[in-house]
Structures are given as C-alpha cells and as structure tokens.
mmCIF file as gemmi writes it, N, C-alpha and C atoms, coordinates in Angstrom:
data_model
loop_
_atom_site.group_PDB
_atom_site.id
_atom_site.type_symbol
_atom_site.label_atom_id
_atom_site.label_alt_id
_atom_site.label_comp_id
_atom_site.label_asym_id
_atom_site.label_entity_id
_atom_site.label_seq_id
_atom_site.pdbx_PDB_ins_code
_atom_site.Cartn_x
_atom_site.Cartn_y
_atom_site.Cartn_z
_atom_site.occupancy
_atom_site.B_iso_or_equiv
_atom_site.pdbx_formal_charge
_atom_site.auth_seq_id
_atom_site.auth_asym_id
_atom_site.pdbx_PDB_model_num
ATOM 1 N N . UNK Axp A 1 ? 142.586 82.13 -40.866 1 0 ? 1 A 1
ATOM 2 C CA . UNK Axp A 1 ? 143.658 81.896 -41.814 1 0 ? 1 A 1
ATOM 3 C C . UNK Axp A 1 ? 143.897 83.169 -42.628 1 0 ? 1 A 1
ATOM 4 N N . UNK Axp A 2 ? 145.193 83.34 -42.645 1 0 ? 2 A 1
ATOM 5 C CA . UNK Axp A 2 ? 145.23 84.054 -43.581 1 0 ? 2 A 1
ATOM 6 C C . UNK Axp A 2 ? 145.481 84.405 -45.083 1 0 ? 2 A 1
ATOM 7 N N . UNK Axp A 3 ? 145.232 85.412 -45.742 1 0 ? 3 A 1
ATOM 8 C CA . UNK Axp A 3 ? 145.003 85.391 -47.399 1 0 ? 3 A 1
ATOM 9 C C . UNK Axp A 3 ? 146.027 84.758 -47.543 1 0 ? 3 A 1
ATOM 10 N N . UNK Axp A 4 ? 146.07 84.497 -49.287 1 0 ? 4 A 1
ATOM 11 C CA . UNK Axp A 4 ? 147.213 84.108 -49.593 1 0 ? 4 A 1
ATOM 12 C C . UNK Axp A 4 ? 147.392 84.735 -51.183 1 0 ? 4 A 1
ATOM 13 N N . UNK Axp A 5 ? 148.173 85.352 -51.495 1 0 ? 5 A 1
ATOM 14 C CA . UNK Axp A 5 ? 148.235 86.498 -52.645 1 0 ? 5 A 1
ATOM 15 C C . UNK Axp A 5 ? 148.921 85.708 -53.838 1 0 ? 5 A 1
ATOM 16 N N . UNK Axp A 6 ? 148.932 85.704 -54.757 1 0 ? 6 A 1
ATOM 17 C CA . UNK Axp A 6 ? 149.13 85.339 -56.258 1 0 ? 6 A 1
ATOM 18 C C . UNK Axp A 6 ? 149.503 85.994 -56.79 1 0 ? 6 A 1
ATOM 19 N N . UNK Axp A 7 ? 150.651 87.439 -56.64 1 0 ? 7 A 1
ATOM 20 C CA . UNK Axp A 7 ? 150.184 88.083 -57.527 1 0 ? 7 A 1
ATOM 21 C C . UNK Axp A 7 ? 151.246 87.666 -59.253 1 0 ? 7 A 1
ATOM 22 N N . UNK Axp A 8 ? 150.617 88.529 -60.068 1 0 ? 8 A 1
ATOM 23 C CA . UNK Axp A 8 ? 151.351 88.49 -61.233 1 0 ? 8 A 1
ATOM 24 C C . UNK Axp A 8 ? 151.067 89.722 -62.32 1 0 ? 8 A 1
ATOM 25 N N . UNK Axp A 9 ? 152.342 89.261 -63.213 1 0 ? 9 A 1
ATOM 26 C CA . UNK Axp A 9 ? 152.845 90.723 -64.059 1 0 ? 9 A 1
ATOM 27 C C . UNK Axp A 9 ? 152.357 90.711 -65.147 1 0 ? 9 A 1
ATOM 28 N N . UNK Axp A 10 ? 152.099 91.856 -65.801 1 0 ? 10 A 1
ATOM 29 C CA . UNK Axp A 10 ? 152.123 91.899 -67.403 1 0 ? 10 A 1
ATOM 30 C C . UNK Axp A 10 ? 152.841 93.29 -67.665 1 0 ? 10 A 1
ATOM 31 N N . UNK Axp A 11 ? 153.206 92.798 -69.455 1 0 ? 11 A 1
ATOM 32 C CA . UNK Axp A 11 ? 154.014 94.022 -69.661 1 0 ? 11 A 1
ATOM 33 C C . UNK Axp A 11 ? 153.384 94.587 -70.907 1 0 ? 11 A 1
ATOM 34 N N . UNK Axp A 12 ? 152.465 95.829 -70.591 1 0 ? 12 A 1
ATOM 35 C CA . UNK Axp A 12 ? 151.641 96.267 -71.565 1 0 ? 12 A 1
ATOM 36 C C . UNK Axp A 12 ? 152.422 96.153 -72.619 1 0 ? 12 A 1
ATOM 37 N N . UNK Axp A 13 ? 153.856 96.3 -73.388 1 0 ? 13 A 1
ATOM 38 C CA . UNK Axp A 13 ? 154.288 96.477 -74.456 1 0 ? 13 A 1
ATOM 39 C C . UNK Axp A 13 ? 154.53 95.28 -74.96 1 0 ? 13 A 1
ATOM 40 N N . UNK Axp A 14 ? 153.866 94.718 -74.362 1 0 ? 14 A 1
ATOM 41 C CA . UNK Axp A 14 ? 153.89 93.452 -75.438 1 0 ? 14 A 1
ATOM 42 C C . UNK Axp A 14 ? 152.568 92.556 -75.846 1 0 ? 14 A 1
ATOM 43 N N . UNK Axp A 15 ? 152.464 92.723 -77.246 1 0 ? 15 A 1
ATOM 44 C CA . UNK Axp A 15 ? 150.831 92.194 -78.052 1 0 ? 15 A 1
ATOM 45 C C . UNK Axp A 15 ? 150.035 91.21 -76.847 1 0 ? 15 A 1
ATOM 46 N N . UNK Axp A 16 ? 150.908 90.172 -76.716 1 0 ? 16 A 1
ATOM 47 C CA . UNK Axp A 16 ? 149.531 89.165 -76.355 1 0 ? 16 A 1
ATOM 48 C C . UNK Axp A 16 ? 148.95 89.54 -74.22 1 0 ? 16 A 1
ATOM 49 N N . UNK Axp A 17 ? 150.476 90.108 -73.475 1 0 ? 17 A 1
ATOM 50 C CA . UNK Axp A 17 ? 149.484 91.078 -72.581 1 0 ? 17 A 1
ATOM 51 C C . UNK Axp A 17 ? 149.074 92.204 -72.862 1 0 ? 17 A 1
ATOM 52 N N . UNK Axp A 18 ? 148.964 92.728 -73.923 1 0 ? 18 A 1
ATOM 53 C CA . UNK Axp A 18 ? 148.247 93.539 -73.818 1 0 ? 18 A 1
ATOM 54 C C . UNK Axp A 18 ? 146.92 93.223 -73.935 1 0 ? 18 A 1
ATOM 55 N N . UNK Axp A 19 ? 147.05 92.281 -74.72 1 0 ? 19 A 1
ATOM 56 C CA . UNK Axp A 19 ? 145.482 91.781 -75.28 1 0 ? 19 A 1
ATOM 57 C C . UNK Axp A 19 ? 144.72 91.762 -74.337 1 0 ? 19 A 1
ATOM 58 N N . UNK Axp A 20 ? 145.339 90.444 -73.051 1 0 ? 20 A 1
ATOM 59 C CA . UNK Axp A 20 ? 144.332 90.078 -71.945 1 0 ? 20 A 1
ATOM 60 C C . UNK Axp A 20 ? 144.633 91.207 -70.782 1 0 ? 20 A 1
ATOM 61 N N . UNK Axp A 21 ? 145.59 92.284 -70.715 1 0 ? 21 A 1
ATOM 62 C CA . UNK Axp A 21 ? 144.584 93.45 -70.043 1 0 ? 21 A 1
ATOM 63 C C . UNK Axp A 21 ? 143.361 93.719 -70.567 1 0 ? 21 A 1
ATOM 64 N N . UNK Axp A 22 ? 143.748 93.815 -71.917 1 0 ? 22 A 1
ATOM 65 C CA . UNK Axp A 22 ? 142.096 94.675 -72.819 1 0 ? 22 A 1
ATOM 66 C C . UNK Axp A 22 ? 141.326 93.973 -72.636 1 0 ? 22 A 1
ATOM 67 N N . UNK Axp A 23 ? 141.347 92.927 -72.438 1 0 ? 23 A 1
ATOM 68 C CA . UNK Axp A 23 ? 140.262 91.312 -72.596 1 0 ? 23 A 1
ATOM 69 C C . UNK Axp A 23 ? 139.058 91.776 -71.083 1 0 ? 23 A 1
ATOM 70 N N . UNK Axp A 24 ? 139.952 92.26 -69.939 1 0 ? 24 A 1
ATOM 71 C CA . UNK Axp A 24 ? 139.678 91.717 -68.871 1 0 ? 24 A 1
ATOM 72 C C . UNK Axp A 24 ? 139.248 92.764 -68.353 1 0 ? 24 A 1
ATOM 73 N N . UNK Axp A 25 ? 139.651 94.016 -68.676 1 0 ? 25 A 1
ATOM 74 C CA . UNK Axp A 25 ? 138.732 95.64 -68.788 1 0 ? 25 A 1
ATOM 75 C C . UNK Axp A 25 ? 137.381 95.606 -69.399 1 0 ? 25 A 1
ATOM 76 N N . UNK Axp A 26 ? 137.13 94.737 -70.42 1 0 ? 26 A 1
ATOM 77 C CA . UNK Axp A 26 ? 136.422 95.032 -71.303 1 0 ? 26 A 1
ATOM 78 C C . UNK Axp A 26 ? 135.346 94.087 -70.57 1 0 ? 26 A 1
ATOM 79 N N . UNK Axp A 27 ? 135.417 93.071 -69.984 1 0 ? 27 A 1
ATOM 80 C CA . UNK Axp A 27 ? 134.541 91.687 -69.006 1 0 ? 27 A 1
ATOM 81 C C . UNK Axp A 27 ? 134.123 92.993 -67.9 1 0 ? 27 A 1
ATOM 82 N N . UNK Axp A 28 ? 135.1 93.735 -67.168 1 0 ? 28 A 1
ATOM 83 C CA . UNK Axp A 28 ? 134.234 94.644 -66.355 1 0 ? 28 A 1
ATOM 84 C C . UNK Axp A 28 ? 134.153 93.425 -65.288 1 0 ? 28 A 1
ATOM 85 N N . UNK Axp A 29 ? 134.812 92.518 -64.551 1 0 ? 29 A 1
ATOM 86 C CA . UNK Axp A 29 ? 135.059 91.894 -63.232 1 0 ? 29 A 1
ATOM 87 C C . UNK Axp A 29 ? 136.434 92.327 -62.79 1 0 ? 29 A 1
ATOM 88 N N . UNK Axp A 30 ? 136.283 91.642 -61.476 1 0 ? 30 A 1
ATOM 89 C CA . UNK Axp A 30 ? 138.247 91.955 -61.25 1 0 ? 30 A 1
ATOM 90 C C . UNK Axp A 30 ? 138.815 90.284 -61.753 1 0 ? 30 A 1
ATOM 91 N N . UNK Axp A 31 ? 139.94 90.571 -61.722 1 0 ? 31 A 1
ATOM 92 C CA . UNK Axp A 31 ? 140.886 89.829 -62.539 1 0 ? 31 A 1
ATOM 93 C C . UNK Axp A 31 ? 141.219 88.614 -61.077 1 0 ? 31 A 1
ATOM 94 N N . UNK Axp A 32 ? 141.101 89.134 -59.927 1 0 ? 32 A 1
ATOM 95 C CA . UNK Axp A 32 ? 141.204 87.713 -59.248 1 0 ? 32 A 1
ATOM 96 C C . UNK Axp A 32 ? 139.759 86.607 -59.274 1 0 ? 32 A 1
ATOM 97 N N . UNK Axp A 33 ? 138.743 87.2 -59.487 1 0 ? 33 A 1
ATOM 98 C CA . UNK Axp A 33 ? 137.718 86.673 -59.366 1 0 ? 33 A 1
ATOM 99 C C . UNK Axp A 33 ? 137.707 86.02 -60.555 1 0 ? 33 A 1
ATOM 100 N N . UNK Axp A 34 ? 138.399 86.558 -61.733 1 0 ? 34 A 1
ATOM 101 C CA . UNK Axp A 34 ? 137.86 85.813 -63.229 1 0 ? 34 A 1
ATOM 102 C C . UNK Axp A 34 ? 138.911 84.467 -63.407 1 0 ? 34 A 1
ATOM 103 N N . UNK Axp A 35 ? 139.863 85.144 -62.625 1 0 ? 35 A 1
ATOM 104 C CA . UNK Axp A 35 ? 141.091 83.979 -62.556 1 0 ? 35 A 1
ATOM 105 C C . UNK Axp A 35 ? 140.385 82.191 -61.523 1 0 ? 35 A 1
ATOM 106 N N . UNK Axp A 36 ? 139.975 82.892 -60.743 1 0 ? 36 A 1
ATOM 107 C CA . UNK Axp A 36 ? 139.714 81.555 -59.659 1 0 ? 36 A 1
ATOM 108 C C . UNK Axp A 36 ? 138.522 81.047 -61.12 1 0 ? 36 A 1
ATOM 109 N N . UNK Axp A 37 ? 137.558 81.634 -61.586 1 0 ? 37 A 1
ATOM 110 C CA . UNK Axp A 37 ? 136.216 81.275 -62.324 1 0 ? 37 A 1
ATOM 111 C C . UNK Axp A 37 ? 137.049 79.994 -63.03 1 0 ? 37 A 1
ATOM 112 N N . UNK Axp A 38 ? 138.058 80.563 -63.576 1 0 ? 38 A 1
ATOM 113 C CA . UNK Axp A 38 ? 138.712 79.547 -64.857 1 0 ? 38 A 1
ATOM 114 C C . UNK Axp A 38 ? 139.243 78.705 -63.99 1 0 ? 38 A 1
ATOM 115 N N . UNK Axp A 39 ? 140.016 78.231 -63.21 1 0 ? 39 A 1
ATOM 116 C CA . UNK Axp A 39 ? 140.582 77.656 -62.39 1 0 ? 39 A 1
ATOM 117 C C . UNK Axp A 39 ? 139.578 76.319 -62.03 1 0 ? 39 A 1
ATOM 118 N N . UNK Axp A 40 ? 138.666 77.004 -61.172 1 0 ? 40 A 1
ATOM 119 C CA . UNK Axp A 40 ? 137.25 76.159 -60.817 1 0 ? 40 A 1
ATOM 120 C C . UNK Axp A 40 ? 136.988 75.282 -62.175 1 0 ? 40 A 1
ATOM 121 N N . UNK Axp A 41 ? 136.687 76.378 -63.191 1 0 ? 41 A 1
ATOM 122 C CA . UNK Axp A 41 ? 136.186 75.582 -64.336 1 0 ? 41 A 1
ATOM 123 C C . UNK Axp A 41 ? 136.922 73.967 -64.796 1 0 ? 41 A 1
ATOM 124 N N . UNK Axp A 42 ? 138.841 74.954 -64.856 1 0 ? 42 A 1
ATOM 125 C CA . UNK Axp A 42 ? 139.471 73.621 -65.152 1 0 ? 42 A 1
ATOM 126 C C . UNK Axp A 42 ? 139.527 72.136 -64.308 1 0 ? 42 A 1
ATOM 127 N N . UNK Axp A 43 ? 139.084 72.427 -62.892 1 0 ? 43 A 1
ATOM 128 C CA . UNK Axp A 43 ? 139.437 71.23 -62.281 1 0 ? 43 A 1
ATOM 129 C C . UNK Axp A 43 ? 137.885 70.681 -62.556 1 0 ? 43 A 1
ATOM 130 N N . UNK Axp A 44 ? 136.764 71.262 -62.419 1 0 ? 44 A 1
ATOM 131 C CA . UNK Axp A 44 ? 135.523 70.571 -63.074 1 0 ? 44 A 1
ATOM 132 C C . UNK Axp A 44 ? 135.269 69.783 -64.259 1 0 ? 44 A 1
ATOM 133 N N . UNK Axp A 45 ? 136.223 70.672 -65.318 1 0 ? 45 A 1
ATOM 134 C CA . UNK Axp A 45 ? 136.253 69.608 -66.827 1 0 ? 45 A 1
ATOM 135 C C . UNK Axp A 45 ? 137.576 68.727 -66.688 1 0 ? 45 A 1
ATOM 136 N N . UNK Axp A 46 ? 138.817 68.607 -65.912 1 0 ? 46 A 1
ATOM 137 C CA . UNK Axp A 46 ? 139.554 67.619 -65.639 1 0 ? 46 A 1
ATOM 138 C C . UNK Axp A 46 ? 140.639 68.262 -66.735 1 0 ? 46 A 1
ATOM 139 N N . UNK Axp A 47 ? 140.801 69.132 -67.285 1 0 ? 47 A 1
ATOM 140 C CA . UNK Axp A 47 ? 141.467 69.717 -68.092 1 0 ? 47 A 1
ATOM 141 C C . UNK Axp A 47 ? 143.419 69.567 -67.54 1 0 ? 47 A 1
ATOM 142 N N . UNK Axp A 48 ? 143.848 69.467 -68.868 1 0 ? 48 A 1
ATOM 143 C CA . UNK Axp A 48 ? 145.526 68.698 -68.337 1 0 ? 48 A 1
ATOM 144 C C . UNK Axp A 48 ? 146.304 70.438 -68.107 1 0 ? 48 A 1
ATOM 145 N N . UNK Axp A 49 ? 146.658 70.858 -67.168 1 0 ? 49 A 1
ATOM 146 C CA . UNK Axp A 49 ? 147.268 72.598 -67.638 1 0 ? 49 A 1
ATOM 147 C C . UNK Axp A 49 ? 148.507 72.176 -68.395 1 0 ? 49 A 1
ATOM 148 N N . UNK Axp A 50 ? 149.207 70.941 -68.438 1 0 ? 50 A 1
ATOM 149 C CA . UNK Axp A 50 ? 150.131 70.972 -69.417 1 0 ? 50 A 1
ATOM 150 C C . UNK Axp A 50 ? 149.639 70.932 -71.13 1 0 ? 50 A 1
ATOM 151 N N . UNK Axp A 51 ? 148.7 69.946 -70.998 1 0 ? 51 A 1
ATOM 152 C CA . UNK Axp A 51 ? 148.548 69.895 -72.765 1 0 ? 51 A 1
ATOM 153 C C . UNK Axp A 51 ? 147.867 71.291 -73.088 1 0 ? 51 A 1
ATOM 154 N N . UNK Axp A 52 ? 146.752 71.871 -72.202 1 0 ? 52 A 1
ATOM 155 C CA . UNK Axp A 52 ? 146.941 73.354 -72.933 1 0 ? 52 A 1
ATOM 156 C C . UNK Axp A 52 ? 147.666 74.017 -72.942 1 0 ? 52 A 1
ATOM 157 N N . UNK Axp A 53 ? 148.688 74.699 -72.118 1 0 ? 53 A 1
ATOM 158 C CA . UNK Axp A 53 ? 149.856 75.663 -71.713 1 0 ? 53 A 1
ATOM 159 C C . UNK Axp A 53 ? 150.851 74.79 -72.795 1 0 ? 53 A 1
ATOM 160 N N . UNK Axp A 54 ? 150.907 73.954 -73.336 1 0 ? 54 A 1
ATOM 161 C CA . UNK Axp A 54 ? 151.82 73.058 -74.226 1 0 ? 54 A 1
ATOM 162 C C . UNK Axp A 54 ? 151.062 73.986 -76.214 1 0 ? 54 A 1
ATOM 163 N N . UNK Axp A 55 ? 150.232 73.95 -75.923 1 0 ? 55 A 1
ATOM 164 C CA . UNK Axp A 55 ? 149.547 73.902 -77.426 1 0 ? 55 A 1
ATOM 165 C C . UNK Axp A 55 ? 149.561 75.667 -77.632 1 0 ? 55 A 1
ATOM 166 N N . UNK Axp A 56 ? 149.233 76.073 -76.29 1 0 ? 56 A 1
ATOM 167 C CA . UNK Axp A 56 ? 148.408 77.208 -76.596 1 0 ? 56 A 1
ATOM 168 C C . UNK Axp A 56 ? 149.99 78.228 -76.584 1 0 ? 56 A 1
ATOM 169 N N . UNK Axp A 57 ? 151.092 78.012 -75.601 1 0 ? 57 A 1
ATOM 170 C CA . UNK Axp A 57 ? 152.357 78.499 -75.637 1 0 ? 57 A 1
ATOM 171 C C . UNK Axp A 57 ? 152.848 78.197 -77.138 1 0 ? 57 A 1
ATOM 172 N N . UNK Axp A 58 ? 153.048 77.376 -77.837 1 0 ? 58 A 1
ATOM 173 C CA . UNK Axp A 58 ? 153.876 77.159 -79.381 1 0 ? 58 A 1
ATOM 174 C C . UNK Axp A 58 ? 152.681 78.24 -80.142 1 0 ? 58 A 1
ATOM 175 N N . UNK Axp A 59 ? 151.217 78.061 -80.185 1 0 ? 59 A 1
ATOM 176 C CA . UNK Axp A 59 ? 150.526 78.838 -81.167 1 0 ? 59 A 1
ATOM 177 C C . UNK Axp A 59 ? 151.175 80.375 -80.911 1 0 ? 59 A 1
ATOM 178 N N . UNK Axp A 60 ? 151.207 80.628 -79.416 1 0 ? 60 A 1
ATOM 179 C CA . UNK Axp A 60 ? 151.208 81.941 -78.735 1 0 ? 60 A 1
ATOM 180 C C . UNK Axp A 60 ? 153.148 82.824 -79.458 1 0 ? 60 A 1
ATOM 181 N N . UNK Axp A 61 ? 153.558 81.766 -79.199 1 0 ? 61 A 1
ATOM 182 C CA . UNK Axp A 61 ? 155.266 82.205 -79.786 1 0 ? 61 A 1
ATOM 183 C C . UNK Axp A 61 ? 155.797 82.214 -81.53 1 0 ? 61 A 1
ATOM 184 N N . UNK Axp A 62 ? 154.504 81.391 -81.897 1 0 ? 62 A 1
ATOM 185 C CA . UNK Axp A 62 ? 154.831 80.754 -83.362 1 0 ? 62 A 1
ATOM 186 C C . UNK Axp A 62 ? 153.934 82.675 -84.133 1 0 ? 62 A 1
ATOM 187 N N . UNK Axp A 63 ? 153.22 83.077 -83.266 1 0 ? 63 A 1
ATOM 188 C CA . UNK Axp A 63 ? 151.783 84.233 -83.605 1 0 ? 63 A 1
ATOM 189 C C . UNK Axp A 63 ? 153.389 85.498 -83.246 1 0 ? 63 A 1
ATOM 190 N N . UNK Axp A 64 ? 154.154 85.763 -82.624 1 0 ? 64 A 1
ATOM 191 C CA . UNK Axp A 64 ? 154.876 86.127 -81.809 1 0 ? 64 A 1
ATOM 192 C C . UNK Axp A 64 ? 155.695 86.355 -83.483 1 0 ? 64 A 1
ATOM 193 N N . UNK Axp A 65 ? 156.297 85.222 -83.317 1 0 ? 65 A 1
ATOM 194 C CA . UNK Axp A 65 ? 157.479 84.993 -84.917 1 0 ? 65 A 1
ATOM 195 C C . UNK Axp A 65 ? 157.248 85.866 -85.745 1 0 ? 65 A 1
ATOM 196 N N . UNK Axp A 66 ? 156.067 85.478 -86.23 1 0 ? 66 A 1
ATOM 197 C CA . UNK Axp A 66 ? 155.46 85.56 -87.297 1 0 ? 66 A 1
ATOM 198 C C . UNK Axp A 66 ? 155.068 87.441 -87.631 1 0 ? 66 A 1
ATOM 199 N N . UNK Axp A 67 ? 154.99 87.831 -86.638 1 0 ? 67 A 1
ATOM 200 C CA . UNK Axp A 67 ? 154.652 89.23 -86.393 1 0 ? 67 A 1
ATOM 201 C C . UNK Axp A 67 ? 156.15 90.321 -86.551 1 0 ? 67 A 1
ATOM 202 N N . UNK Axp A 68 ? 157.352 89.242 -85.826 1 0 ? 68 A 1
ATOM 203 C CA . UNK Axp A 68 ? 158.99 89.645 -86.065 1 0 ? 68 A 1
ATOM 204 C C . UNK Axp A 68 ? 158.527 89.682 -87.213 1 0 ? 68 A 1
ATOM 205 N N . UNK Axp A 69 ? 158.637 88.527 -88.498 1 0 ? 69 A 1
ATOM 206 C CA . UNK Axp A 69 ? 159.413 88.317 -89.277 1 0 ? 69 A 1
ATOM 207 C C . UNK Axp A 69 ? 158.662 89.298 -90.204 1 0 ? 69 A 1
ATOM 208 N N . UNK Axp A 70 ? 157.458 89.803 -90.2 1 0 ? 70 A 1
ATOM 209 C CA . UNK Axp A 70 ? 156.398 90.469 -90.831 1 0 ? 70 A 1
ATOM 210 C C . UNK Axp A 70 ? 157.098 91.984 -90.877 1 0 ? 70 A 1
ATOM 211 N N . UNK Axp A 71 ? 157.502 92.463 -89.566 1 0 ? 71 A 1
ATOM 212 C CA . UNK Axp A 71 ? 157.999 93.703 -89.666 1 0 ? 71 A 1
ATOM 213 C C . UNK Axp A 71 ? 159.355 93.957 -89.486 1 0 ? 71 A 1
ATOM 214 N N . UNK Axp A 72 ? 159.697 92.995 -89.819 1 0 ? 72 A 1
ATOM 215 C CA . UNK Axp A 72 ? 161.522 93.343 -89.862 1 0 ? 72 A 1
ATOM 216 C C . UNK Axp A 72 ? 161.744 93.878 -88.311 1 0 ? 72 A 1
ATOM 217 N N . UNK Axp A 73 ? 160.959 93.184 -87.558 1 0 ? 73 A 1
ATOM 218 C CA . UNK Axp A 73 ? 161.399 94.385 -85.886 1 0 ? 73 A 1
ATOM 219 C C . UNK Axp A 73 ? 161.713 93.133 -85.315 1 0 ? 73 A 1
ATOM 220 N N . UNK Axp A 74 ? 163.416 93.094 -85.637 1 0 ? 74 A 1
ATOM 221 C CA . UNK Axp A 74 ? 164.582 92.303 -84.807 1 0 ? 74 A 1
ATOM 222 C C . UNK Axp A 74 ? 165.371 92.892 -84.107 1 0 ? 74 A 1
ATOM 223 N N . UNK Axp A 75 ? 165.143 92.64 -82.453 1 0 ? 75 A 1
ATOM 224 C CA . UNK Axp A 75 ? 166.358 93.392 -81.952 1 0 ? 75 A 1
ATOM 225 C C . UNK Axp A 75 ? 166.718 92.526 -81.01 1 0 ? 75 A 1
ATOM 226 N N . UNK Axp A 76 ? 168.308 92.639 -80.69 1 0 ? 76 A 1
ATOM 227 C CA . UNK Axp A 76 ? 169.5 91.4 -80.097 1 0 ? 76 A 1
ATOM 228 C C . UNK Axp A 76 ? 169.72 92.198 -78.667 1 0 ? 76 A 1
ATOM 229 N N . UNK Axp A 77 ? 169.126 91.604 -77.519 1 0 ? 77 A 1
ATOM 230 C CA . UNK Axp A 77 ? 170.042 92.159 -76.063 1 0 ? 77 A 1
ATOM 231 C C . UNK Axp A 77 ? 171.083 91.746 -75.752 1 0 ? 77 A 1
C-alpha cells in the first residue's frame, strides 16, 4: 500500500503558528510522528474533535482580538 501524505501549512507571521512551529522545534521529534502521538491519544481518551476545536478555536480568535485591539494593528483587504 501506498503512503498517504497529510500535508499542512503554517504561516510563520502569524502569533499562534508561530508558536507551534516553536513548540515543535523545541520537543526535537518530527512533526508527523508528534501529530499521529496526539491523534492515537485522542481516539484512546474518546475525546469529541468538535467540542475541543469548538472551545479551543473561540479562546484562539478571542487571544487573536484582543492582541488587534491592544495595538491598534487594523488592517482591511
């Protein structure tokens, strides 16, 4: 069989990927291996990916706001 690839983006200029590049440099694994770890983990604890991706997305955008409204850095595309 063959692989099957996942891949995905981040855009260093922005706070919260940047974070989990830094996060995941700093663990010193590769990033597919740490990805499946959590994965495994979630289907072991039965974990809902909506109610976290639900809670953890509003904290993640509300942290986001809050950082606009802090530095006056509003800009309209």
């Amino acid at each position: 069989m063959a692989r099957e690839l996942k891949p995905i983006s981040f855009n260093p200029d922005t706070k919260s990927d940047k974070e989990i590049l830094d996060y995941i440099d700093e663990l010193g694994v590769s990033f597919g291996s740490y990805v499946k770890l959590l994965i495994r983990k979630d289907m072991r604890s039965g974990s809902s990916l909506k109610e976290l991706n639900d809670n953890s997305e509003i904290a993640e955008q509300l942290k986001e706001l809050v950082s606009v409204l802090k530095n006056n850095n509003i800009t309209i595309n």
